[in-house]
N, C-alpha and C positions, 0 to 999 in steps of 0.2 A: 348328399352321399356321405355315409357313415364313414370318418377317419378313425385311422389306428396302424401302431407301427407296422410295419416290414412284415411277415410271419419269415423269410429267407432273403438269403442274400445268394440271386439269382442269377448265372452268367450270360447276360444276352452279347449279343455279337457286339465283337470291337469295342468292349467293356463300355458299351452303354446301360441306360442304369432305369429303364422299363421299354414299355414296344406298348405302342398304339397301332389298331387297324381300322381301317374307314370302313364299314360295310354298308351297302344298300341295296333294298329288297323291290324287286318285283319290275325289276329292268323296267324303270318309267322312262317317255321321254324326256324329263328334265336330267335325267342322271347323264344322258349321251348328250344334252346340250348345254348343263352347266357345269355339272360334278367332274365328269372326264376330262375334258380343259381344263379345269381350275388344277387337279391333280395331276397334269403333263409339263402343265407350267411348271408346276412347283419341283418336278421329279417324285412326288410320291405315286406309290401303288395301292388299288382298294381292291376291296372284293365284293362283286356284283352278282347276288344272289335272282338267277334267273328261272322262269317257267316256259318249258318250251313246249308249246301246246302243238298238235294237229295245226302243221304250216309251218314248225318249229325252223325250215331250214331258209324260209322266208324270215322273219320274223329276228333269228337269231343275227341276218346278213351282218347290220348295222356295229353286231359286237364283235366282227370279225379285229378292225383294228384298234379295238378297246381291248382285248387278247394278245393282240400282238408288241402291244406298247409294257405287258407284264402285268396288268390288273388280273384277277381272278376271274369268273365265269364262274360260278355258284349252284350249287344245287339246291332247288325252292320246292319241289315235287312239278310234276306235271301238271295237276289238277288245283294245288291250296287249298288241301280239303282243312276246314276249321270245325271250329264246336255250333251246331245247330242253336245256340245264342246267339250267332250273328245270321243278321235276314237273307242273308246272299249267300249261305254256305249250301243248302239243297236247292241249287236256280238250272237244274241240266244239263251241267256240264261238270258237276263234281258231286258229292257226297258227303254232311257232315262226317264227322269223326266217333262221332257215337253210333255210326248205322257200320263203321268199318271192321274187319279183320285185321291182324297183323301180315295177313298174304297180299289184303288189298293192300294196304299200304307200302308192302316191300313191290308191289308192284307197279306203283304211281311212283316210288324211290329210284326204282333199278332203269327204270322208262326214261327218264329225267338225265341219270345217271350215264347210258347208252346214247343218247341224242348230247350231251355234251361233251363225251368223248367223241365222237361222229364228228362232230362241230371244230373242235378244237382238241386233236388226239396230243396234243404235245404237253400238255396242264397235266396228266396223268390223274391220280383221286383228286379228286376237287373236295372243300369243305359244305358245307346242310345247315340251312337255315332253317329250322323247325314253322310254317307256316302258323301265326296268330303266334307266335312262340309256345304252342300248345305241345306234348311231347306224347302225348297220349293218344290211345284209342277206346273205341267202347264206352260201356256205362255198366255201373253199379258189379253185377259178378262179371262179367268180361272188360272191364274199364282195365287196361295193363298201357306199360313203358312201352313205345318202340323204340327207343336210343339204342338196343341191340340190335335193329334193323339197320340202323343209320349205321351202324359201326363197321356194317357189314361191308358199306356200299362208298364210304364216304371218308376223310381223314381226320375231321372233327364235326363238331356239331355244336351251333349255336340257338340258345334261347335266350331268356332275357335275367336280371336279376336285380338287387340292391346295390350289390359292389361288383370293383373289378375283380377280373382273375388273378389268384393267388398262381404262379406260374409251377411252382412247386408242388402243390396236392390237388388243381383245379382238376374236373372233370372233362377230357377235351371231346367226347362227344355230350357236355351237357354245360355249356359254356356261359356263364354269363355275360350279357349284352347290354348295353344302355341307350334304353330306345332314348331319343334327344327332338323329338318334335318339340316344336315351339320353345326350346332353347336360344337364348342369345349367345352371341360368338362368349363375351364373358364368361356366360358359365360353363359351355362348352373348354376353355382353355384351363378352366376354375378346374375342373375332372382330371385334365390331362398332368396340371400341375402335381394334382394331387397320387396322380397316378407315379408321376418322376418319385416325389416322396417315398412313393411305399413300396418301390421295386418289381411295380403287378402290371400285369396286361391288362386296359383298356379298348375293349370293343365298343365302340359308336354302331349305333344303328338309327340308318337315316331313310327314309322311303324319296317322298318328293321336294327336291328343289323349288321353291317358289309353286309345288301343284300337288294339288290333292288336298288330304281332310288331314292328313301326320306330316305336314309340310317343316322346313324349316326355311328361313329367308337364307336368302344367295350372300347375303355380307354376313351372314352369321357362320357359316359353312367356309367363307375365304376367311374370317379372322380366326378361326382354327386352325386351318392349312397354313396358313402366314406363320403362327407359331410356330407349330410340327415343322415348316422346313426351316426356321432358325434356328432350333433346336436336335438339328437330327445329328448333332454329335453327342447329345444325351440322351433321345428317345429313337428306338426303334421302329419307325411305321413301315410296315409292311402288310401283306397279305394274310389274311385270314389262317391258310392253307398254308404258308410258308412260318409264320411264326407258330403253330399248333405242330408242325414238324419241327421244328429247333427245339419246342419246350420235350417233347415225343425224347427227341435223340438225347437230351442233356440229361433226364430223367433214366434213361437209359442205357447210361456211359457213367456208375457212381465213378467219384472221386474224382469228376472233372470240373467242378468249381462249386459244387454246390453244399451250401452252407448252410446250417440250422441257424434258426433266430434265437437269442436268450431267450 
């Protein structure tokens, strides 16, 4: 990851001095049998980007008290419709992204969006993980942004990028993420360090614990968390949805701590 000073000298809560969020997508079962535990021990909060498909109220049961301990509940769309590059995105039960409108997709958003308020009315806007971190629809003359859909529906929005967020000018519905499969705890801590230096927001993006093809191992995922909680007198970690509203409010309150860089 490219280093480089500060661009601001940013005011996060109780003058700590960046904010890290845990995210992870696609509510797997390793996230409810190792992520959620390792994060209740610690006392940290993540946010769990979910699809609630047909049986959503089945299915969602499980996050009932992963919700209620203060983690996120995330909006992933209904469907995770992707780019017809990948083999599994027209399998019938979704649609790539090139065959879609922007009506389809506010309508796999707002779906999503309905069924997790239903679920858990107390979270209020939840934040949108852009599925494949694609942000697009269509191809060639109809290929357009939906981040104005998400904006519509949702309190930020994450995809993916090179660096962390600048907390100061970042895009918060078009957020840079760091997918971290196959990351060792080292360089996972290597990020976070780097993140305390530069005063920016750190989004991790992790799928499966110990499962799947974008796994990361279970002692790489605890020697991050082990930092984050001796460190949380310097780093922020919190929610997706909760620090995307702090940077919202500071942004929009001038002259309340916020500093230009030389």
């Amino acid at each position: 990851m490219q280093t480089s000073a500060a661009s601001s000298t940013f005011p996060w809560p109780e003058a700590r001095q960046a904010a890290v969020s845990l995210s992870f997508d696609d509510g797997m079962p390793s996230q409810l049998a190792r992520a959620v535990p390792m994060l209740d021990r610690a006392g940290l909060q993540g946010t769990f980007y979910l699809n609630p498909r047909d049986g959503w109220e089945r299915d969602l049961e499980p996050w009932r008290a992963v919700a209620a301990c203060g983690h996120e509940l995330g909006n992933h769309t209904v469907t995770h419709p992707c780019s017809n590059q990948f083999g599994w995105s027209d399998d019938g039960t979704r649609r790539p992204l090139e065959m879609l409108t922007l009506w389809d997709i506010e309508q796999d958003i707002a779906l999503a969006a309905e069924r997790l308020h239903a679920f858990c009315p107390d979270q209020g806007r939840v934040s949108f993980a852009y599925p494949c971190y694609q942000t697009w629809i269509g191809e060639g003359a109809t290929h357009q942004s939906y981040v104005p859909v998400v904006a519509r529906y949702c309190t930020a929005g994450r995809t993916r990028g090179e660096r962390t967020a600048d907390p100061a000018t970042c895009d918060l519905f078009h957020l840079n993420s760091l997918p971290v499969e196959f990351l060792q705890g080292g360089e996972l801590v290597a990020i976070a360090e780097e993140t305390l230096e530069d005063n920016r927001w750190a989004i991790f993006t992790f799928h499966g614990v110990e499962e799947g093809h974008l796994s990361v191992t279970e002692q790489a995922l605890q020697t991050l968390v082990d930092w984050l909680s001796r460190n949380t007198d310097r780093v922020w970690v919190d929610t997706v949805q909760r620090v995307a509203d702090h940077v919202r409010n500071q942004r929009d309150t001038p002259g309340e701590g916020l500093a230009s860089g030389p």
